[in-house]
C-alpha positions in Angstrom: 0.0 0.0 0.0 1.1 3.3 -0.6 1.4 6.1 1.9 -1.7 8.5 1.8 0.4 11.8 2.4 -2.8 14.0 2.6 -3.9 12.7 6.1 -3.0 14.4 9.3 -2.4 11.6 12.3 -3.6 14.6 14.4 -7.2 13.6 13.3 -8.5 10.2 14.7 -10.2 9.3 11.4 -6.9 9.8 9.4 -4.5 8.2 12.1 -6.6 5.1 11.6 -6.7 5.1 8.1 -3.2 5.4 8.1 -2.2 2.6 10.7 -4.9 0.2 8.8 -2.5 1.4 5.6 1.0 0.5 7.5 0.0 -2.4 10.0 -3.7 -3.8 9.1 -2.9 -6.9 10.8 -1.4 -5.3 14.3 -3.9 -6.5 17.0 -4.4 -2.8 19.3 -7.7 -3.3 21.5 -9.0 -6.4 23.2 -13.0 -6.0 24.7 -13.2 -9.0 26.8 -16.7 -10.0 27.8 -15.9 -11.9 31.0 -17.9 -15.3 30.5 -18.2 -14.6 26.8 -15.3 -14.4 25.0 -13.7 -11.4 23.8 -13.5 -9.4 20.7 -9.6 -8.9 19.1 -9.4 -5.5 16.8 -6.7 -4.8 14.3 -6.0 -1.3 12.4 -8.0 -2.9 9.7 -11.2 -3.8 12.0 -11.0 -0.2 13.0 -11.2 1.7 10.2 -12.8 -0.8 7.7 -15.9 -1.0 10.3 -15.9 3.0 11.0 -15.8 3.5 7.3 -18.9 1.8 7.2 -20.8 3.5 9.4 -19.3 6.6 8.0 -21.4 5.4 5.0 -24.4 4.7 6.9 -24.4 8.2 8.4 -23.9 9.6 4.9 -26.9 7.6 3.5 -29.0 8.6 5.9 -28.8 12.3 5.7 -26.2 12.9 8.1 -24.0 15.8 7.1 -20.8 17.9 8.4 -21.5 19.8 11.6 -24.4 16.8 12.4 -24.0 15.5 16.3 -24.8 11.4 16.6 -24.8 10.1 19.8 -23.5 6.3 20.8 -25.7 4.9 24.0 -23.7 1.5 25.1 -21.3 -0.1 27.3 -17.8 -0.7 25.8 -17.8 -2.3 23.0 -16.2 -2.4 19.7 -19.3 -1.3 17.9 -18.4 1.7 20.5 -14.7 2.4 18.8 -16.4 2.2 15.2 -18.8 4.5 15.7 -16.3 7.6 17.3 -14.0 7.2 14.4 -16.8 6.9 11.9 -18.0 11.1 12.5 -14.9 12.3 11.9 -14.1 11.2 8.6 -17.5 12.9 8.0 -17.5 15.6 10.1 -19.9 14.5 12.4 -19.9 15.3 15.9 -20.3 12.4 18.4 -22.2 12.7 21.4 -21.1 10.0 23.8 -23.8 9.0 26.6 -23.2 7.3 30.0 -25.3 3.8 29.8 -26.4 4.3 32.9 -28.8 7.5 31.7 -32.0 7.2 32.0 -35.2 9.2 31.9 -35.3 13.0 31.9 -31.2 12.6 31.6 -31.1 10.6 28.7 -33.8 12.9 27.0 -32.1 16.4 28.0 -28.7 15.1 26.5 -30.0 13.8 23.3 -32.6 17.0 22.6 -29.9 19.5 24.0 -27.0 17.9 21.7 -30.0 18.4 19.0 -28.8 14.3 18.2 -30.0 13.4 14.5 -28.4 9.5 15.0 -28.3 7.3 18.0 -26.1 4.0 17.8 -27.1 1.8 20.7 -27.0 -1.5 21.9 -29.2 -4.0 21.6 -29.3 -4.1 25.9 -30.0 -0.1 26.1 -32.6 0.1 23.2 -35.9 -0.3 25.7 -34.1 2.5 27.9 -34.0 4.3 24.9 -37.7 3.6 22.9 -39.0 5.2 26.8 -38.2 8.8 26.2 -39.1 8.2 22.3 -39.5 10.1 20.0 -37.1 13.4 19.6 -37.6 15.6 17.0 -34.6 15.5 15.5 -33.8 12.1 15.1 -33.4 10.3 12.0 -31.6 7.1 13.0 -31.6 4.5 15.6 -28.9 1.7 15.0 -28.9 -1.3 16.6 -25.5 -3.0 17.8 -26.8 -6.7 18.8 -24.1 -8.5 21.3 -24.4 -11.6 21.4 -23.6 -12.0 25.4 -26.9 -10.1 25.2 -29.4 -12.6 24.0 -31.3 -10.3 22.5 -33.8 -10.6 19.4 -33.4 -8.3 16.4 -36.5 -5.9 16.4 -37.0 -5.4 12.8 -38.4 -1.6 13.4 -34.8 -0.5 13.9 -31.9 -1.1 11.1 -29.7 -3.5 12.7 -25.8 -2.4 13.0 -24.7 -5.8 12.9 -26.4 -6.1 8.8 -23.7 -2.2 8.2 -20.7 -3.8 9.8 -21.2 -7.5 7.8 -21.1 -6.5 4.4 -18.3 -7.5 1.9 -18.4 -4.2 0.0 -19.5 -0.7 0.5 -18.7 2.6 -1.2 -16.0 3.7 1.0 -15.9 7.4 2.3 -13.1 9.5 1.3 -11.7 11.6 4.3 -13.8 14.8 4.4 -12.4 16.8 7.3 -8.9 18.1 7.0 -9.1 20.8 9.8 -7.9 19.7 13.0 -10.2 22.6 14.9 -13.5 21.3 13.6 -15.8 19.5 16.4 -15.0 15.8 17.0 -17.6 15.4 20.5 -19.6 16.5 22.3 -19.0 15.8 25.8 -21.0 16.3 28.7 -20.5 17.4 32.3 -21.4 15.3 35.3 -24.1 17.8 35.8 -23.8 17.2 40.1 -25.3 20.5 40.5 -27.1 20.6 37.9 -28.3 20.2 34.0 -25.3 18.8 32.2 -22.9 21.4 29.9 -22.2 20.6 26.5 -18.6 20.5 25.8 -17.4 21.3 22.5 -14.2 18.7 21.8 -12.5 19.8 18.8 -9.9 17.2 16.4 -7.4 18.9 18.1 -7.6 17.4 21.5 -6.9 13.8 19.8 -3.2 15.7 19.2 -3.0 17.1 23.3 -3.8 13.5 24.5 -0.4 12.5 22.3 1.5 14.7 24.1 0.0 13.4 27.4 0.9 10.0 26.0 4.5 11.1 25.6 5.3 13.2 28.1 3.1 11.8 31.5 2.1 8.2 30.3 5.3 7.4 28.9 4.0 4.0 27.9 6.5 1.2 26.5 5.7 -0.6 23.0 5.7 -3.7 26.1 3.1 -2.4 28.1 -0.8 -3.5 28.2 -3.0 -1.2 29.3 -6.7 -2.0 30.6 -9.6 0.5 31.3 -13.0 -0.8 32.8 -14.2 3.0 32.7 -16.4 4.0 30.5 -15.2 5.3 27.3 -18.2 8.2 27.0 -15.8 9.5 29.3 -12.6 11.7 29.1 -10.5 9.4 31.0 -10.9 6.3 29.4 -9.9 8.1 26.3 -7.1 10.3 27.4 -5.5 7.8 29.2 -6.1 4.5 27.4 -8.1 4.4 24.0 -6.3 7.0 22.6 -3.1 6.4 23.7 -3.0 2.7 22.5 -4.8 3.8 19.1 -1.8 6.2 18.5 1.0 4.2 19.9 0.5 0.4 19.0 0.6 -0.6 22.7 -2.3 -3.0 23.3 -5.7 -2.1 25.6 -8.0 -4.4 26.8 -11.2 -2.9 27.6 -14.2 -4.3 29.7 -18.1 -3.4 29.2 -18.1 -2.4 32.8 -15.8 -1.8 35.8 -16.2 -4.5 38.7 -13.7 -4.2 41.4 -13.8 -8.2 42.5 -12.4 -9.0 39.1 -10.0 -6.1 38.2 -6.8 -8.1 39.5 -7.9 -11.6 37.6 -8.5 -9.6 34.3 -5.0 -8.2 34.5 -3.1 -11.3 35.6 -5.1 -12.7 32.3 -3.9 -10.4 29.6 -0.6 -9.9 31.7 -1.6 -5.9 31.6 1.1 -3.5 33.4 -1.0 -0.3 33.7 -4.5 0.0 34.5 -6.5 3.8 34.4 -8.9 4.5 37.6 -10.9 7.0 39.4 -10.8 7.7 43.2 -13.9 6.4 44.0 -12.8 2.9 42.3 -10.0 2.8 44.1 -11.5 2.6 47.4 -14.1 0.2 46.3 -11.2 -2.3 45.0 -9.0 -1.4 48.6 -12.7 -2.6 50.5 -12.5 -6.1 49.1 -11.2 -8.5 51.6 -7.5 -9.2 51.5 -6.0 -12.3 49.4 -2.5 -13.6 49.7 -1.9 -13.5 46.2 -2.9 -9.1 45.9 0.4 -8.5 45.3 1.2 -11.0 42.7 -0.2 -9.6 39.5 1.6 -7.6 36.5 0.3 -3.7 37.0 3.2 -2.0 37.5 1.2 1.9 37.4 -2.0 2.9 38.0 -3.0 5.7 36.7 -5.5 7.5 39.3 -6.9 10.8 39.4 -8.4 11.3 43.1 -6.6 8.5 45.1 -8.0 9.1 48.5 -5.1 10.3 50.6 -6.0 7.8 53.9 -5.1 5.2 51.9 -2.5 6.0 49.0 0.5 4.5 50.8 -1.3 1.0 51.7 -2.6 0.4 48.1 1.0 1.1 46.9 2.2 -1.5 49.4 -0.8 -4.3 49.3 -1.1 -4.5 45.7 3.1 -3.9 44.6 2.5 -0.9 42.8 3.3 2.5 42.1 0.1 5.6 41.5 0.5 8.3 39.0 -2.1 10.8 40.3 -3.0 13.2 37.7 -5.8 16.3 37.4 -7.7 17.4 34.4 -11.4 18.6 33.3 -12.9 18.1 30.3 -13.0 22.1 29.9 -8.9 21.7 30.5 -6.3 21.8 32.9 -3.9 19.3 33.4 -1.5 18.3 36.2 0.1 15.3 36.9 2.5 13.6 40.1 5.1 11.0 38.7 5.3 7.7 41.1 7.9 8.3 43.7 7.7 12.0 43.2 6.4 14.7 45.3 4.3 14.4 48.3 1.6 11.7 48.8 -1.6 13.2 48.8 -0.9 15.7 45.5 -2.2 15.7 42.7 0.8 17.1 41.2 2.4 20.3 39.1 1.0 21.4 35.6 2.9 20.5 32.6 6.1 23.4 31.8 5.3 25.3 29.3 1.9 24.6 28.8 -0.3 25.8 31.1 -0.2 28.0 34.2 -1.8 27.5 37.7 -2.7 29.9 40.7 -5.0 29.8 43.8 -7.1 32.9 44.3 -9.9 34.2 47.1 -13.2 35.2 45.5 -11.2 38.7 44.5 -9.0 36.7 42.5 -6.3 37.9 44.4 -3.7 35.3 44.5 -3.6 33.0 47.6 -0.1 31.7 50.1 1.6 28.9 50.2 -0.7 26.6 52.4 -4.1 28.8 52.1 -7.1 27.3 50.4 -8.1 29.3 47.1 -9.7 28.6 44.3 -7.6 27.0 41.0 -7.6 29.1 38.0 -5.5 27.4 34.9 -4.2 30.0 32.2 -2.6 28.5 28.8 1.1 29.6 27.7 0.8 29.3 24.7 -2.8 30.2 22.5 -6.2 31.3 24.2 -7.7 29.6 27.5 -11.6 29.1 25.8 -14.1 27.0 26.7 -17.1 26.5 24.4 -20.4 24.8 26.4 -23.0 23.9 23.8 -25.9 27.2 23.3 -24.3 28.6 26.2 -22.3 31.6 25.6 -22.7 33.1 29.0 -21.4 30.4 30.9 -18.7 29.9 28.8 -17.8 33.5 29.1 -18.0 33.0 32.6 -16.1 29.7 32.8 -12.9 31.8 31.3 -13.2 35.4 33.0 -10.4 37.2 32.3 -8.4 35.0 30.2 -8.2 32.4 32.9 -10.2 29.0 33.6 -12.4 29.0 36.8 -12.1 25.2 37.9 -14.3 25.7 41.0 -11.7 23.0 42.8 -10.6 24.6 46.1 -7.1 23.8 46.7 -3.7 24.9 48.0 0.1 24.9 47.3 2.8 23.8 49.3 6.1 25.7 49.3 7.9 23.2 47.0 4.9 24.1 44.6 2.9 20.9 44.9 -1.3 21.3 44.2 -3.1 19.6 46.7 -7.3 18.9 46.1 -9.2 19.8 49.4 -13.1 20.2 48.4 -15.4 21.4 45.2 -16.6 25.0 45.5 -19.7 24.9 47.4 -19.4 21.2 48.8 -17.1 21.6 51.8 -18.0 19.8 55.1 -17.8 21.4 58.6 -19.2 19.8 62.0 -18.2 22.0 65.0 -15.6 24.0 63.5 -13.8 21.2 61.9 -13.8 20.7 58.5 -14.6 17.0 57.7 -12.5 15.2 55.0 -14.9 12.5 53.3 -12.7 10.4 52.1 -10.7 10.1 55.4 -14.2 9.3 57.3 -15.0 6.8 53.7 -11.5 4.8 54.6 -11.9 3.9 57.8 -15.5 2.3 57.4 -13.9 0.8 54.5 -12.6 -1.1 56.9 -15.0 -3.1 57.9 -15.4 -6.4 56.7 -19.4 -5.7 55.7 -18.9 -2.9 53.7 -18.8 -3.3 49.9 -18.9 0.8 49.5 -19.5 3.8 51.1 -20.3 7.5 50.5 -20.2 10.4 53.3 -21.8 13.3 53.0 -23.5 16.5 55.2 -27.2 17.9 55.9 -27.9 20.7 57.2 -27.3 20.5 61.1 -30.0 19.7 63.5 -28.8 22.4 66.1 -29.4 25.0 63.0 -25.3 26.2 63.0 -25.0 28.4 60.0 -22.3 26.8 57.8 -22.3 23.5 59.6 -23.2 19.8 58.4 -24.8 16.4 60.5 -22.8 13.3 58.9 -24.4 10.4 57.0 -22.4 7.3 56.1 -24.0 5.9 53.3 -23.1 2.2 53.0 -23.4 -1.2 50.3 -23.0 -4.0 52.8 -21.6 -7.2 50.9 -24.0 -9.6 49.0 -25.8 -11.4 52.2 -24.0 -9.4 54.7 -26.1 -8.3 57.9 -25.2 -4.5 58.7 -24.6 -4.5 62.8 -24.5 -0.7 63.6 -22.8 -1.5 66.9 -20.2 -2.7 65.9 -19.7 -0.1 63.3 -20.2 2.8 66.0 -17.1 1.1 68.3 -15.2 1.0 65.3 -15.6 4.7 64.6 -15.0 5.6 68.1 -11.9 3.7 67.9 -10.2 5.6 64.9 -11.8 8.8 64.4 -12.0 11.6 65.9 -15.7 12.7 67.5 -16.6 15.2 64.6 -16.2 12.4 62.2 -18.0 10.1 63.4 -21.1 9.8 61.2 -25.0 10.9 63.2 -26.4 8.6 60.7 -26.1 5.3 58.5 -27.9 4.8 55.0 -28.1 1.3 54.2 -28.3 1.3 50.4 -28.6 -1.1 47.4 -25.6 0.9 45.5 -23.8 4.1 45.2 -25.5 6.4 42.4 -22.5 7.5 40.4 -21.7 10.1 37.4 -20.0 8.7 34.5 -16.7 9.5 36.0 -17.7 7.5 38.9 -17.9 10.0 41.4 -20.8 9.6 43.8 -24.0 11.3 43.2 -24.5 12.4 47.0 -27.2 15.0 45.9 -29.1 11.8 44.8 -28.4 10.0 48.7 -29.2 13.6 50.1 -32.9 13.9 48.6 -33.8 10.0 49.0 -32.4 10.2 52.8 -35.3 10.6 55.4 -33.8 10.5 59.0 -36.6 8.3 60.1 -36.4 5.8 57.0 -36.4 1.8 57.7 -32.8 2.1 55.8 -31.8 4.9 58.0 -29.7 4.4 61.7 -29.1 7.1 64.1 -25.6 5.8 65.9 -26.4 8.7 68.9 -29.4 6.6 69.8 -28.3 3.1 69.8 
């Protein structure tokens, strides 16, 4: 084959193109579906089956500037269908599973979606909020782990990515500033923002890959995070896609099997949100934790009470790194820094300062806001039919992240709370995830998630705690015991007034608990509710 000197690897359509030109046959991302089997993709899988669908978009109407929107777990189908927009000029829309509802419908109608690709599992989830004004398409990916019947009033993927010939789709989009996604906020506070992702950002998550991954042609990376989500593309799709180095990929993240999955596909580096890590550090210890492969993980929220014993337990080192979808990046190298910081920004590329509410800029140690200016070109963000709050978002040429933090003297960022969400109980100010580690603890708890109401006693400013807790599958929850043990290694402020037995943790896409959702469904005299002052 000869080389196609017209495409720019900065796009994702035309790196494929060209790595399905140079190495069809290289095997780059393994989905493996647990009980079922897994699916092994080449360069030629990739774009041979996003060039279809580019073709299916085209046929049905679907033109440059046109958002689609992909509604599954991971899956290859998944891959396909982000490369397929921008050879087109399409603009995906990627949408957490989990959605549902009012969600689902405000994301679809807001990103004004004329396709949805969805999975055969998701497709009653998404004929409830039918039908949308917009939309012209609904494609059907049928798994087979799913079981599912074809339902002949929907075109089924499967028929698009089986054909032996099509009329191939010439690249279309040569400008590396034209929209690639569209992707959303967690929306914890409120309706979800829009943000506009432009070709370009495929080229920053290169540099990431060189200059903070640093991943080795020997490596084997594995995500179970969603891939509607920044992470799981920054830090492993993308990467591997642009690099050669293998991913393996699962439809879901499940703590209890992370460590057999690596050991498996003999994967050295594994991508993960705070949250996760805690869950995984809950499970009960094995002898074998430390015997597996991962050499990094790559975390972005490692809860400080229990940073050094993963490290230790598991034989591992943690990159922590920071970033937003609107931007901002920082990162901490294993063995660097202090343990509990989430790092420096990159040199050169961006700059970082804490700042009270008069932006006025904020000691060493002092708690401020973090504002993120680039070097180099203009800090923008663009939300979706929101001018206003995109204006806002970048007042005065510098990104408001709404993360309260501080620096230490040797210039190290450290996260302490969101703007707006801080904890206080008598005049201390209450560290979640310290309070979340030590009920981690015990043996009956699967998860937790700590968070205020408003105090009883009426304190301006002040919160009452609530513990909300997953026990293990067939686990009795014995609030004694779970009151000594809080008495035993925290201090009296932290000790939680209340426990909320639930089924699960509500989570945003970046699996970071939805405590607004506990806050409005806790009722202090519930039958899942236990008040620990009263036993």
């Amino acid at each position: 084959m000869s080389a196609k000197t017209h495409l720019n690897q900065a796009i994702a359509s035309h790196l494929i193109e060209m790595k399905a030109d140079e190495k069809p046959d290289k095997e780059i991302l393994v989905f493996e579906n647990g009980d079922f089997g897994e699916d092994i993709l080449t360069y030629k899988d990739l774009y041979v089956n996003s060039n279809k669908i580019a073709r299916l978009f085209l046929d049905n109407g679907l033109v440059k500037g046109d958002t689609y929107a992909v509604f599954m777990r991971n899956h290859p189908e998944f891959v396909y269908s982000l490369l397929a927009g921008p050879a087109i000029g399409a603009i995906m829309v990627p949408i957490d599973p989990r959605s549902r509802g009012d969600r689902l419908r405000f994301l679809l109608e807001n990103s004004k979606t004329k396709a949805v690709i969805v999975s055969g599992e998701l497709l009653e989830t998404l004929k409830s909020i039918l039908p949308l004004p917009e939309l012209k398409l609904i494609a059907v990916a049928y798994r087979p782990e799913q079981k599912i019947g074809v339902i002949p009033d929907f075109p089924a993927l499967n028929e698009t990515l089986e054909k032996d010939s099509w009329d191939v789709v010439e690249q279309q989009i040569m400008d590396v500033r034209h929209p690639m996604e569209i992707i959303y906020t967690s929306g914890t506070t409120g309706d979800p923002k829009g943000v506009m992702i432009r070709n370009n950002r495929f080229g920053l998550y290169n540099i990431l890959t060189r200059l903070v991954w640093k991943y080795k042609p020997s490596d084997i990376l594995y995500s179970g995070l969603s891939l509607t989500h920044g992470n799981a593309q920054a830090v492993t799709l993308f990467p591997a896609l642009t690099t050669g180095t293998k991913a393996v990929l699962s439809s879901r993240f499940t703590k209890s099997r992370i460590w057999d999955i690596c050991r498996k596909y003999n994967c050295t580096s594994f991508s993960l949100l705070g949250g996760m890590m805690a869950g995984i550090f809950n499970e009960v210890p094995r002898e074998n934790d430390a015997d597996n492969p991962v050499k990094t993980v790559i975390s972005a929220g490692t809860p400080n009470a229990i940073w050094a014993e993963f490290e230790k337990r598991f034989d591992l080192n943690i990159l922590e790194w920071y970033g937003a979808v609107e931007g901002g990046f920082a990162y901490k190298p294993p063995g660097k820094g202090p343990i509990g910081s989430f790092g420096k920004p990159l040199p050169g590329m961006m700059e970082f300062k804490v700042v009270d509410e008069n932006d006025n800029e904020q000691p060493q140690g002092e708690i401020g806001e973090l504002i993120v200016r680039m070097m180099r070109g203009e800090t923008k963000v663009d939300y979706l039919g929101k001018p206003e709050a995109s204006a806002d978002k970048t007042k005065g040429g510098w990104l408001r992240t709404g993360d309260m933090v501080h620096k230490d003297k040797e210039g190290w960022f450290f996260f302490d709370f969101r703007k707006g969400s801080e904890l206080r109980k008598s005049g201390d100010f209450i560290q979640p995830d310290h309070v979340e580690s030590v009920m981690g603890q015990l043996p009956e708890v699967s998860e937790v998630c700590v968070f205020g109401i408003p105090s009883e006693l009426g304190a301006p400013g002040e919160s009452d705690l609530v513990a909300a807790i997953v026990p293990f599958p067939g686990v009795t929850i014995d609030p004694h015991s779970i009151l000594t043990h809080c008495k035993n290694k925290l201090e009296p402020n932290f000790i939680p007034l209340y426990l909320q037995v639930v089924v699960e943790i509500p989570k945003t896409i970046s699996e970071k608990a939805l405590d607004r959702v506990l806050r409005v469904e806790f009722k202090p005299d519930g039958d899942n509710v236990i008040r620990l002052d009263r036993l």
